[in-house]
C-alpha positions as CSV (number, residue, x, y, z in Angstrom):
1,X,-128.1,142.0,-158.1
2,X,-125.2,144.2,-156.7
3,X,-122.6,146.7,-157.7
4,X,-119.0,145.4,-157.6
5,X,-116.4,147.7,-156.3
6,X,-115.0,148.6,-160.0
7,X,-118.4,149.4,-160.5
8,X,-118.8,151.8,-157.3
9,X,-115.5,153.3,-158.4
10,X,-116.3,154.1,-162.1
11,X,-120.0,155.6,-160.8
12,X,-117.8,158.2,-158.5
13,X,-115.3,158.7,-161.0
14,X,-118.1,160.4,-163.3
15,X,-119.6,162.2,-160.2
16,X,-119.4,166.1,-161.5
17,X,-118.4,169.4,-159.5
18,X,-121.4,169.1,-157.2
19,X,-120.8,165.4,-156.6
20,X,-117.8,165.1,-155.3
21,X,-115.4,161.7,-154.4
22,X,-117.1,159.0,-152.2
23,X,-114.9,160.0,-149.6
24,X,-115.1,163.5,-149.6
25,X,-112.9,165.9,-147.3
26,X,-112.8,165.7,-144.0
27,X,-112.7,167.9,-141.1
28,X,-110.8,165.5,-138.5
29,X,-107.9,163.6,-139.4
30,X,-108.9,160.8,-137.0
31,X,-112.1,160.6,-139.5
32,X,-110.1,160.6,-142.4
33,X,-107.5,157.8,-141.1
34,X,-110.4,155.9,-139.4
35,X,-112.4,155.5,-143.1
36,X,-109.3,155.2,-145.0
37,X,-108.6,152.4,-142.8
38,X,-111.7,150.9,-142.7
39,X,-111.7,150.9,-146.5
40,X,-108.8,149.1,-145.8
41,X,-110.1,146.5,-143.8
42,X,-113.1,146.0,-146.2
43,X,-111.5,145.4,-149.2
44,X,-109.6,142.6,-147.2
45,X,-113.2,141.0,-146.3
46,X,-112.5,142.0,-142.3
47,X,-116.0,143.5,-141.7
48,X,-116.4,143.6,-138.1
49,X,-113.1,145.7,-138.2
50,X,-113.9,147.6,-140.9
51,X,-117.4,148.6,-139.4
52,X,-115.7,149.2,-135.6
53,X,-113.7,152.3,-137.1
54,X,-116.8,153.4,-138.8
55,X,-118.5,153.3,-136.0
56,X,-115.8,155.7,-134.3
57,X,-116.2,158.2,-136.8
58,X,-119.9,158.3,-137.8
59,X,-120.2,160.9,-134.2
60,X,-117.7,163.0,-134.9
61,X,-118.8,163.7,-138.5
62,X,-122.6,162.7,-138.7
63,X,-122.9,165.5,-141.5
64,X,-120.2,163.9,-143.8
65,X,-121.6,161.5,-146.6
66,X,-118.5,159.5,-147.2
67,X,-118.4,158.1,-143.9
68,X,-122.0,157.1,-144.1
69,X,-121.6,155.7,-147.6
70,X,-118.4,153.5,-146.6
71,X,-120.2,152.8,-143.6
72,X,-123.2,151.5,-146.0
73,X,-120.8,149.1,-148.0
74,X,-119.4,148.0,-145.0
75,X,-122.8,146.8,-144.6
76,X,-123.7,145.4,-147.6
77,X,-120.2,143.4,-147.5
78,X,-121.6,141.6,-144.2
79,X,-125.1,141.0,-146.7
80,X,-126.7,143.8,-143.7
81,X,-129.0,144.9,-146.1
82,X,-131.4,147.3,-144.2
83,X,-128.5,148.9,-142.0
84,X,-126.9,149.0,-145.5
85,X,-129.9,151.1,-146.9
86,X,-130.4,153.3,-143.8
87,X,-126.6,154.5,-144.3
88,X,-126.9,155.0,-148.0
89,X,-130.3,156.9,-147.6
90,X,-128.5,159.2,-145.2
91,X,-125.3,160.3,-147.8
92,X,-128.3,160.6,-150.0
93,X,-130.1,163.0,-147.8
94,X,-126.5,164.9,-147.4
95,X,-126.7,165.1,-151.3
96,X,-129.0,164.4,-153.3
97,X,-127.2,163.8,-156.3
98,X,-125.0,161.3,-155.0
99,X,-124.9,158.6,-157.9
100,X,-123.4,156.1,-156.3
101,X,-125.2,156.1,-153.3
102,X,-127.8,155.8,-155.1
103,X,-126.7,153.1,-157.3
104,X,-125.9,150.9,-154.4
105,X,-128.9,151.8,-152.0
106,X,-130.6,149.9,-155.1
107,X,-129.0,146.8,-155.3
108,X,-129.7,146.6,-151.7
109,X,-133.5,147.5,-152.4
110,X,-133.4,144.7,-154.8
111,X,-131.7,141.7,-152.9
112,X,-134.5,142.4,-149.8
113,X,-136.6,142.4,-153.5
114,X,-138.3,145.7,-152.9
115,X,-138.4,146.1,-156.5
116,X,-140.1,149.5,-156.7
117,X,-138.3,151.4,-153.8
118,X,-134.9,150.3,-156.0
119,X,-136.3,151.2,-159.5
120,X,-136.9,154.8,-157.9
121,X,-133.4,155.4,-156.8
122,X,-132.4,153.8,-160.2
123,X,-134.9,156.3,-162.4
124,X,-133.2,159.1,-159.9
125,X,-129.7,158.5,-160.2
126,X,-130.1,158.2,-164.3
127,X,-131.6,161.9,-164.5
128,X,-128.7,163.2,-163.1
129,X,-126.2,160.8,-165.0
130,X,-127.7,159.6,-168.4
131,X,-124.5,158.4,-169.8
132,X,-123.3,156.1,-166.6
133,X,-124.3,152.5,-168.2
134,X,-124.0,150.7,-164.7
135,X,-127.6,152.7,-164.1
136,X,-128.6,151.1,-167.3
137,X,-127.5,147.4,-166.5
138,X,-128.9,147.4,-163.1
139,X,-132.5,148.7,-164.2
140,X,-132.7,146.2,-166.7
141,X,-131.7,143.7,-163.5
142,X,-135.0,144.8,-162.1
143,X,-137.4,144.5,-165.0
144,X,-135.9,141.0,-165.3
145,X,-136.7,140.5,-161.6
146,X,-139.7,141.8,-162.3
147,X,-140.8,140.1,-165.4
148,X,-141.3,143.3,-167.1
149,X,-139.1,142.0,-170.2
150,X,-139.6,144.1,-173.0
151,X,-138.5,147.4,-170.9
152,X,-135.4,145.8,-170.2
153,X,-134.3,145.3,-173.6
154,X,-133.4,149.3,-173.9
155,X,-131.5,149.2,-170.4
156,X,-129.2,146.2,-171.7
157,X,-128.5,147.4,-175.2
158,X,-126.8,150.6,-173.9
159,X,-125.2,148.5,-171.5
160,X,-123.9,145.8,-174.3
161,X,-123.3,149.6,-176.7
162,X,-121.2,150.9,-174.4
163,X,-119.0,147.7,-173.4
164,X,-119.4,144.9,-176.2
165,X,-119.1,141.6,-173.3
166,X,-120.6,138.1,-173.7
167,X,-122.3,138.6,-170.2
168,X,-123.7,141.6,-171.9
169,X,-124.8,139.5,-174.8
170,X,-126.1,137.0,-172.7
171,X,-128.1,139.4,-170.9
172,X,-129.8,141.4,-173.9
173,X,-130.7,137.7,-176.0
174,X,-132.3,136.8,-172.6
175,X,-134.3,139.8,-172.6
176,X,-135.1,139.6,-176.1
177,X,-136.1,135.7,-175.8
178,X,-138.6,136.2,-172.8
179,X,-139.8,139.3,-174.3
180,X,-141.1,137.2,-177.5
181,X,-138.6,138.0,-180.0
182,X,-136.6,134.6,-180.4
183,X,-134.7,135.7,-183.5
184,X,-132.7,138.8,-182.5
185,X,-131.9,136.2,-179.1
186,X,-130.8,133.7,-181.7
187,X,-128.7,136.3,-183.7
188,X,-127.5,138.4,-180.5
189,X,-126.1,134.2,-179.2
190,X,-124.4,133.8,-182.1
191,X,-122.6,137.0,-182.1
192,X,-121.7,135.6,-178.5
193,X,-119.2,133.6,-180.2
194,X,-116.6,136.1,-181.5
195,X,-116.6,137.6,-178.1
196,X,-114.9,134.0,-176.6
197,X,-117.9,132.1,-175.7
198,X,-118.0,128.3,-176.3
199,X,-119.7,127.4,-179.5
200,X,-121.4,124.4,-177.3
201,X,-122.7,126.7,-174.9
202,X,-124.2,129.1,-177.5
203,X,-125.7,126.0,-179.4
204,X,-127.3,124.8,-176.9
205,X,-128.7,128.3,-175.6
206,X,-130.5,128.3,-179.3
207,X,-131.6,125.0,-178.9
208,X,-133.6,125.8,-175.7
209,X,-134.8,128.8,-177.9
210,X,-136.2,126.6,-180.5
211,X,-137.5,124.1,-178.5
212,X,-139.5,126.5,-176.6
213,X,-140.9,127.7,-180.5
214,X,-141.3,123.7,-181.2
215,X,-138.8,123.6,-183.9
216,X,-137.7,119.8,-182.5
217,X,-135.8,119.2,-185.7
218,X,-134.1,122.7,-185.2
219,X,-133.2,121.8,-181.5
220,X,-131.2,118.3,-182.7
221,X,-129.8,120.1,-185.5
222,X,-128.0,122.5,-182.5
223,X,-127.6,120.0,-180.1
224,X,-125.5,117.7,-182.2
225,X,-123.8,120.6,-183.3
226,X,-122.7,121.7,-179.5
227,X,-121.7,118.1,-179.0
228,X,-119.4,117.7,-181.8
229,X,-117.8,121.1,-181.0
230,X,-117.4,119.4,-177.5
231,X,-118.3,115.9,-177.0
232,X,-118.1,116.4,-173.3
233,X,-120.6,119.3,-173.0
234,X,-123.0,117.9,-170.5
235,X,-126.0,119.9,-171.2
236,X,-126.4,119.4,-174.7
237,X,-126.4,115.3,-173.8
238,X,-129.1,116.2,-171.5
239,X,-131.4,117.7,-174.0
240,X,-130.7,115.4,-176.9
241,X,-131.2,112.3,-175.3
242,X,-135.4,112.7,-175.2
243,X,-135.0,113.3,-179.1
244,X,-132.2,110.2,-180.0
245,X,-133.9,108.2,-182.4
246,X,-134.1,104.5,-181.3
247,X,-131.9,102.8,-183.7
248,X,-129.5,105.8,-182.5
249,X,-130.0,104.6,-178.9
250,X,-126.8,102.8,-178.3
251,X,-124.2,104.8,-179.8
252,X,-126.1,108.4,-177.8
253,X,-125.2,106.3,-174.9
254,X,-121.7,105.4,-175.4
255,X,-121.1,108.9,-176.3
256,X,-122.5,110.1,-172.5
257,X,-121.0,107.7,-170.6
258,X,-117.9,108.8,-172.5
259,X,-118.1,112.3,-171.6
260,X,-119.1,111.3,-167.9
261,X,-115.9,109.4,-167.4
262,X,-113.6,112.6,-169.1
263,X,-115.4,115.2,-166.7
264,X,-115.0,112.8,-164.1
265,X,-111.5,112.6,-164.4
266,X,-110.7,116.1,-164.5
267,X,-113.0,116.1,-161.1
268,X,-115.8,118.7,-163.0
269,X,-118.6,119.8,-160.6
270,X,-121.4,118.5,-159.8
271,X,-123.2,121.0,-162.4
272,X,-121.6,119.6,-164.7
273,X,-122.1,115.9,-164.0
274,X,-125.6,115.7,-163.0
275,X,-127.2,116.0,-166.5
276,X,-124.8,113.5,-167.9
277,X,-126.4,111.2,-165.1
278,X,-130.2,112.6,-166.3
279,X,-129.0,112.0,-169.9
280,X,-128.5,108.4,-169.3
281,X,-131.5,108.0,-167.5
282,X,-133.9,108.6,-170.2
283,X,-131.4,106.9,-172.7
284,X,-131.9,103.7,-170.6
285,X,-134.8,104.2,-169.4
286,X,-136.1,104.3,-173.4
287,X,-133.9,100.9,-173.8
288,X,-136.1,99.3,-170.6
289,X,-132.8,98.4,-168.9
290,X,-134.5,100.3,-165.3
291,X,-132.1,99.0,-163.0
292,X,-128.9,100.7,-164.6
293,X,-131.6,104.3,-165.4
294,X,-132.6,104.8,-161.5
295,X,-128.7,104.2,-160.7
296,X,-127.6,107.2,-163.0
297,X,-131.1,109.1,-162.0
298,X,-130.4,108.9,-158.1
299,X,-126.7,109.8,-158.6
300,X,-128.0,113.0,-160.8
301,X,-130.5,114.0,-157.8
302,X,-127.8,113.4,-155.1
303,X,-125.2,115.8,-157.2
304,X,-128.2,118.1,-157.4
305,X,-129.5,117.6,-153.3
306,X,-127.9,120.1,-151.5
307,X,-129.6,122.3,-149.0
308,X,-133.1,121.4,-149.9
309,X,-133.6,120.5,-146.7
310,X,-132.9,123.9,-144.9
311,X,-135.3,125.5,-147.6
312,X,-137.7,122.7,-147.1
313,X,-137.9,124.2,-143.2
314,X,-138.6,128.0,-144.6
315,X,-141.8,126.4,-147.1
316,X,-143.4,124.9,-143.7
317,X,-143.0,128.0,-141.8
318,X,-144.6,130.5,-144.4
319,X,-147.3,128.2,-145.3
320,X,-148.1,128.0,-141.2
321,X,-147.8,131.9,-141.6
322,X,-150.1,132.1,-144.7
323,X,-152.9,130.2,-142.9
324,X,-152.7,132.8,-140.0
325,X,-152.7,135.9,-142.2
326,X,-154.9,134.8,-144.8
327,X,-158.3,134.6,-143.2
328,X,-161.8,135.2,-144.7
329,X,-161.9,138.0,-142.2
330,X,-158.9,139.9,-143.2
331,X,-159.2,139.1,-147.2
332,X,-162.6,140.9,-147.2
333,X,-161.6,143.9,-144.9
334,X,-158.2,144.5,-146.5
335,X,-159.5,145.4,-150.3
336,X,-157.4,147.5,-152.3
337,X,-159.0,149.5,-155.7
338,X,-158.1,147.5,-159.1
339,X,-158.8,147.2,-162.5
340,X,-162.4,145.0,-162.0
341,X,-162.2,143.9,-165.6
342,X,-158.8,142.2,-164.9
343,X,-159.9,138.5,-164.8
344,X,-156.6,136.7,-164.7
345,X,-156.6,132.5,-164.7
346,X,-153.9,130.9,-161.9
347,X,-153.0,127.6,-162.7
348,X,-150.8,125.5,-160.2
349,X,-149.9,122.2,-158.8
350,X,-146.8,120.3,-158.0
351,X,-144.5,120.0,-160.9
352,X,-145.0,117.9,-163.7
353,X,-148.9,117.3,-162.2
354,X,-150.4,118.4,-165.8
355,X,-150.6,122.3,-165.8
356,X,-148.5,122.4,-169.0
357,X,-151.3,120.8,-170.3
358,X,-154.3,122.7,-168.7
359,X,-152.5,126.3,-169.6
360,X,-152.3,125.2,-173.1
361,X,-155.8,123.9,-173.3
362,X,-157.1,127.2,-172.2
363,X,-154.8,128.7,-174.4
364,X,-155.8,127.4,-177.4
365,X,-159.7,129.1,-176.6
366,X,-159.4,132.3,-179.2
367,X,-160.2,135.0,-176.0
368,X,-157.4,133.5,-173.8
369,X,-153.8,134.0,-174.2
370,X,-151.2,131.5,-171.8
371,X,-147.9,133.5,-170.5
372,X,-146.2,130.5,-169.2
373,X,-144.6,130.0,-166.0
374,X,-143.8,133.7,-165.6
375,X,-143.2,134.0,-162.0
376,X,-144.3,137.6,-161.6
377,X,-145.4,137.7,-158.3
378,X,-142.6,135.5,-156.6
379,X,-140.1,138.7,-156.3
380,X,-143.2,139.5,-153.6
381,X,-142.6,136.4,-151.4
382,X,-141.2,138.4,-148.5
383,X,-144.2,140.7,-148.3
384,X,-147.0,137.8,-148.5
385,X,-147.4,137.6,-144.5
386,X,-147.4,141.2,-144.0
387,X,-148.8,143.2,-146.5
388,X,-150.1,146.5,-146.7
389,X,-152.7,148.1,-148.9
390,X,-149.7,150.0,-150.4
391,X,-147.4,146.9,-151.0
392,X,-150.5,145.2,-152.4
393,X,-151.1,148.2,-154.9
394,X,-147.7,148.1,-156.1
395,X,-147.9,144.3,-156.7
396,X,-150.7,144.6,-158.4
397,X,-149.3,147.3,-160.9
398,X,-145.8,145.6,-161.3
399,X,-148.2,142.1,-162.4
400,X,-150.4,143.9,-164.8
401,X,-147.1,145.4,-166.2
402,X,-145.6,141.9,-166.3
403,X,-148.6,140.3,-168.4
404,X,-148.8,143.6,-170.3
405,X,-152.2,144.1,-169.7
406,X,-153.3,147.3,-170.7
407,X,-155.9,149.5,-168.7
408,X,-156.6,151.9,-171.5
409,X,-155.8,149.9,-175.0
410,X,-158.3,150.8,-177.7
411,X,-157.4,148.1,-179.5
412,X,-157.5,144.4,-179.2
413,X,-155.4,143.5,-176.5
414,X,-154.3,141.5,-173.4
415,X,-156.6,143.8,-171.7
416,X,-159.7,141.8,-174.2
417,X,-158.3,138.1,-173.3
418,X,-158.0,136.3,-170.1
419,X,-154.6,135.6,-169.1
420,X,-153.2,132.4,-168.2
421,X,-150.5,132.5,-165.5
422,X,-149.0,128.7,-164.9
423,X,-146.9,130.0,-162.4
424,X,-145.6,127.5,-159.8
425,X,-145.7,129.5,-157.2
426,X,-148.8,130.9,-157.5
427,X,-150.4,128.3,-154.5
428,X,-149.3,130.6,-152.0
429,X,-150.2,134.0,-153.8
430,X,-153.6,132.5,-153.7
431,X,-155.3,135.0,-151.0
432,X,-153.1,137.7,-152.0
433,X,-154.3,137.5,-155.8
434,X,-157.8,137.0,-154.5
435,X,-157.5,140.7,-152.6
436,X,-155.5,142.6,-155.5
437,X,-158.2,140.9,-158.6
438,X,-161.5,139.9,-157.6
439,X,-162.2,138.8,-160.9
440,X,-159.6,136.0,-160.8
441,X,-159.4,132.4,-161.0
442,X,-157.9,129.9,-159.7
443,X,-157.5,125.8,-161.2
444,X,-155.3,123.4,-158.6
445,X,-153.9,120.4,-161.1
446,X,-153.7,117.3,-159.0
447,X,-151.8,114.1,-160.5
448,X,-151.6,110.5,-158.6
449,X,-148.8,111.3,-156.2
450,X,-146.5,108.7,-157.0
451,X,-146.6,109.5,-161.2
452,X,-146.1,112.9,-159.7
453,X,-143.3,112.4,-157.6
454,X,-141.5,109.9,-159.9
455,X,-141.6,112.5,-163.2
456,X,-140.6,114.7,-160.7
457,X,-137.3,113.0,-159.6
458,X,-137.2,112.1,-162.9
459,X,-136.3,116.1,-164.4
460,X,-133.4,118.0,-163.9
461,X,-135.0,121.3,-163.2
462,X,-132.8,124.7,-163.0
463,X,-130.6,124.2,-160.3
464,X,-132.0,125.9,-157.2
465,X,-135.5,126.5,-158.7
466,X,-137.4,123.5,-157.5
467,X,-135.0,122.1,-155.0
468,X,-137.3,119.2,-153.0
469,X,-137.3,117.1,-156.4
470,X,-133.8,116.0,-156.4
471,X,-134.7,114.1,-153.1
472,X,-137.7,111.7,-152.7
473,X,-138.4,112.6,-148.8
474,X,-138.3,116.6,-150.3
475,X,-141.0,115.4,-152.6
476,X,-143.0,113.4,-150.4
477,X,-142.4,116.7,-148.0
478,X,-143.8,119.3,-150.2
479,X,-146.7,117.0,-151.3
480,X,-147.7,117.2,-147.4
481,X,-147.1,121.3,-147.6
482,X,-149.4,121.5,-150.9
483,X,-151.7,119.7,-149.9
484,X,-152.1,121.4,-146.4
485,X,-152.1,125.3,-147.6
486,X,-154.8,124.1,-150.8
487,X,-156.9,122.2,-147.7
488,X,-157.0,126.3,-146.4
489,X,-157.3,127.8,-149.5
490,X,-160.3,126.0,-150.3
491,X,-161.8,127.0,-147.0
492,X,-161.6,130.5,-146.6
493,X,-162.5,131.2,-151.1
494,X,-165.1,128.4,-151.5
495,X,-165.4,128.6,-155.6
496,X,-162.9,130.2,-156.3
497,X,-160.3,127.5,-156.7
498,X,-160.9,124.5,-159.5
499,X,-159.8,121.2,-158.8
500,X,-158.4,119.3,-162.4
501,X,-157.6,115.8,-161.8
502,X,-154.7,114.9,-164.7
503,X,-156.2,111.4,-164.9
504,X,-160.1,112.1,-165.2
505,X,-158.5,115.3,-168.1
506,X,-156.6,112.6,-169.9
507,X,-159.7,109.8,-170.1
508,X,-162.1,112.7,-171.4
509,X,-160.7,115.9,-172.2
510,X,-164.0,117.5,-174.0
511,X,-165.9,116.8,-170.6
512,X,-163.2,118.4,-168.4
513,X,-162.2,121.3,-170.6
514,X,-165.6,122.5,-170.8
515,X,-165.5,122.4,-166.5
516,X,-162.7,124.1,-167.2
517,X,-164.4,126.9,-169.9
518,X,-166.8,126.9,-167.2
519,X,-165.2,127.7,-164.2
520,X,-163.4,130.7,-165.8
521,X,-166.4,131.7,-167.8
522,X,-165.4,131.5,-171.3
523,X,-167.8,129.8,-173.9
524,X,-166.9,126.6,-175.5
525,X,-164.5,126.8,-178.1
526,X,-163.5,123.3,-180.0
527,X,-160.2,124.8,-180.4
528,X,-159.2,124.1,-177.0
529,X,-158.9,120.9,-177.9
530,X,-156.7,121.1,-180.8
531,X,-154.1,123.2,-178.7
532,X,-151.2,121.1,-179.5
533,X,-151.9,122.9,-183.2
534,X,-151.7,126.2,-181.6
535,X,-147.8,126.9,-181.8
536,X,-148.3,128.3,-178.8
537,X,-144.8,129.5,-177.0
538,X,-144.1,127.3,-173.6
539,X,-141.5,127.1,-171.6
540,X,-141.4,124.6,-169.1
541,X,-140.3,120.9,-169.2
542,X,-143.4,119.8,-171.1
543,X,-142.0,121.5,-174.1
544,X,-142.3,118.8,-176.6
545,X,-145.2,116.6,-175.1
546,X,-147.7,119.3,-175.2
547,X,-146.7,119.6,-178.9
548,X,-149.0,116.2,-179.2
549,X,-152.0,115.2,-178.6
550,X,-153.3,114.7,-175.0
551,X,-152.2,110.2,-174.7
552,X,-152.4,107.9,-171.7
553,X,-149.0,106.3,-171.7
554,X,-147.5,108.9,-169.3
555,X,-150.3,107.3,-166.8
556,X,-148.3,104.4,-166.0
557,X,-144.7,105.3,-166.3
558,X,-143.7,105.1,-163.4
559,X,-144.5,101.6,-162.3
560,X,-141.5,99.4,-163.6
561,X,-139.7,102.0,-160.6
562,X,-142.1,100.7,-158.0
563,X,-139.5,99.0,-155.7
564,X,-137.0,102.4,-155.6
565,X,-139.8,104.8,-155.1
566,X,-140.6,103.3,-152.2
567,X,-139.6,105.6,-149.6
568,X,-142.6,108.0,-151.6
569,X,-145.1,105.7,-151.3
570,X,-144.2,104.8,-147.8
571,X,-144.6,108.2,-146.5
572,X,-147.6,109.0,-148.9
573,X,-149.6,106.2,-148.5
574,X,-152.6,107.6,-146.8
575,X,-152.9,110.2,-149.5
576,X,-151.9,107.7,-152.5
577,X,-154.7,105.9,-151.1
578,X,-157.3,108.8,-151.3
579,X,-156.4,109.5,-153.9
580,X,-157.1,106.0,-155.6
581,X,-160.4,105.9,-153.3
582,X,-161.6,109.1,-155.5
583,X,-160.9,107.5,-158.9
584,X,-157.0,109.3,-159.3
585,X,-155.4,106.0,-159.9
């Protein structure tokens, strides 16, 4: 999140007698034309410059605050962000009530993600300006950083009051929506319209709304209507191509290879083209014609592919760091003091290796409650090598506010149920959860690597959130990583960690869900089997298959693309064949 410059210049616009201009007056006129000029220089994107003259005046007015606070953006122009906070901290220190200082020492807070150090400067700066909305739009930034929906649903509709924008709608019906109130998302999208926003685009925002309530014949219904407002909108040919009916097969196709060749022509980017390329994958992959599908499928992961590899390198050094931080030793000697009746259920794997499925069976039990792939510990990433008993505590609190578990609810609440977190990310939180909630759980989902890694190629994921899956060798690459920090894991918290097996839950789900009641010590509950009944919410790419029944003929999917997965299987033999050894095939 950060504060543009119209933004900085609106915040010291409203700054009152005591709060006066960013750059306030100064005593030397070197100072003054040394700022002035680095302002100058900023504005033109010549940092080094820019900072050189703030350098030359910081000693010969240490007391003034405009100096450091130009000196801070300066900073935060270059993406310094902890030289950028130290400058803003001391124009704070010079006064107090320094709104925009404070504003911006925030977003700098938040892009290092220290969540709770930037919702303090953002509580401060709103006592002392209640009316200023940018305060408003960027605490609601940090509850959506932080998961903590339903609080940001106030910040945002001041903002949207104040200044009627579709980014502003956009950002209130996404609040709204993750919150658990789908309808006023769907009405606040629509209204998106009359402020210039494509009908296609807002059609296809509802759809992803009702699929995630598993209203399927809702979601084609606003598909085909975002398709005939534009035939070339890529993202609704994505999602309606799993629904086409068969005997609509051919013409679905014709009408995506159509748009493909008219984005293509006015050279679109890749974000545009790669789900037209997914689209016609499952269209003719449905059709059995698998030579032409993988064609379109490896063109969508290549348009997809960039940087994974650089990320790839970061994953391998933190999981390196986690297995040196994370000992037995230091997880029993670094306790913190927690809620003990908080009993929370992790539930993880790679992608599309059947925790959709486990979440939801646990989900359907009538003392368990699933909150999807909520995320709420990932803003913490950069703390997980290092933490403290103090950055530990405030995890813990920000989680518990995520879930909205309540410590003192008298009635029956999240705090009665056992929460189901299908988060990811959770692998590496593992020790770190395991410190801040004794109580908690943990089940690992393991799927034969090659279905695995073949459904995986196989989705278009949110660009950037899942990266290794547009490339086989990132697949086969993160398989290793997985499998490496879980080998630790399983060490250092011996039963604490449940190992499902997607193929063994598939051929008898009563005997594995009541391992799984077991584990997490809930009673059996039939229910748990009906959970495609529930109407539970869920919001991942299982959407519409954990609307059915638990059925086998996902098992096997992936073999008429034997021959092209073959750089998987090549580097993942050893553990395919493991695998197969245990009874996985």
């Amino acid at each position: 999140m950060s504060v543009n410059r119209k933004e900085r210049r609106l915040a010291a616009k409203r700054a009152k007698k005591n709060r006066t201009s960013v750059t306030s007056s100064f005593r030397f006129a070197e100072v003054e034309a040394a700022i002035s000029g680095a302002v100058q220089f900023r504005d033109r994107g010549k940092f080094a410059q820019a900072l050189d003259l703030c350098e030359r005046a910081l000693p010969l007015e240490p007391d003034n605050k405009g100096v450091h606070f130009v000196t801070a953006t300066v900073h935060e122009g270059m993406r310094n962000w902890e030289q950028a906070i130290s400058c803003y901290r001391q124009a704070i220190d010079l006064d107090p009530r320094f709104v925009a200082a404070l504003c911006n020492c925030a977003t700098c807070h938040g892009e290092l993600k220290q969540f709770p150090e930037s919702l303090a400067l953002l509580k401060q700066a709103k006592q002392i300006d209640r009316k200023l909305t940018v305060i408003d739009k960027l605490m609601g930034d940090v509850y959506m950083a932080t998961k903590r929906f339903s609080q940001a649903i106030d910040p945002y509709r001041r903002t949207l009051a104040e200044k009627p924008s579709a980014a502003g709608v956009n950002l209130l019906a996404s609040a709204y929506d993750q919150a658990g109130e789908p309808a006023k998302a769907i009405e606040l999208y629509k209204k998106a319209i009359g402020l210039g926003v494509p009908r296609a685009v807002v059609m296809t925002y509802i759809a992803k709304i009702e699929q995630v309530r598993g209203n399927f014949e809702a979601v084609r219904t606003c598909l085909e209507e975002a398709i005939t407002a534009d035939p070339t909108y890529p993202h609704a040919h994505m999602m309606l191509a799993s629904g086409v009916p068969e005997h609509d097969l051919d013409r679905q196709i014709a009408h995506a290879l159509d748009a493909l060749e008219r984005l293509s022509e006015r050279k679109s980017e890749a974000v545009y083209l790669a789900p037209l390329h997914f689209a016609l994958f499952q269209l003719l992959d449905r059709k059995a014609e698998h030579e032409a599908a993988f064609r379109h499928l490896a063109l969508g992961n290549d348009l997809m592919a960039e940087g994974w590899q650089a990320i790839a390198d970061e994953a391998a050094v933190l999981v390196e760091q986690l297995k040196t931080t994370y000992s037995a030793e230091f997880m029993a000697e670094t306790g913190i003091e927690v809620d003990e009746s908080f009993a929370p259920v992790f539930v993880f794997g790679m992608p599309r290796s059947g925790t959709t499925l486990v979440e939801q069976i646990i989900s359907g039990h009538r003392d368990a409650r699933g909150v999807g792939e909520i995320e709420a510990l990932y803003w913490a990433v950069d703390q997980l090598t290092s933490p403290s008993k103090a950055q530990i505590g405030d995890v813990a609190r920000c989680y518990m506010e995520a879930v909205g578990y309540q410590r003192k609810s008298g009635k029956q609440g999240l705090r009665d149920v056992r929460i189901v977190d299908k988060s990811l990310s959770s692998y590496l939180f593992v020790g770190l959860v395991s410190m801040m909630f004794p109580q908690a759980r943990f089940i690992c989902c393991n799927r034969h690597p090659m279905a695995a890694g073949a459904s995986m190629f196989a989705q278009m994921f949110e660009p950037g959130s899942v990266p290794f899956t547009t490339s086989l060798a990132g697949i086969a690459r993160q398989q290793v990583l997985f499998d490496d920090i879980m080998e630790h894991w399983r060490r250092v918290l011996p039963g604490r960690i449940l190992d499902v097996r997607y193929e063994a839950l598939v051929d008898d789900p009563e005997a594995n869900t009541r391992k799984i009641l077991d584990h997490i010590s809930l009673e059996w509950d039939a229910a748990c089997l009906a959970f495609h009944e529930s109407g539970n919410t869920v919001r991942s790419a299982s959407a519409e298959q954990v609307r059915q029944p638990i059925y086998r003929s996902a098992l096997k999917r992936w073999r008429p693309y034997d021959d092209c997965l073959k750089p998987l299987r090549d580097t993942l033999e050893a553990r395919i064949a493991a695998y197969e050894h245990r009874g996985g095939a």
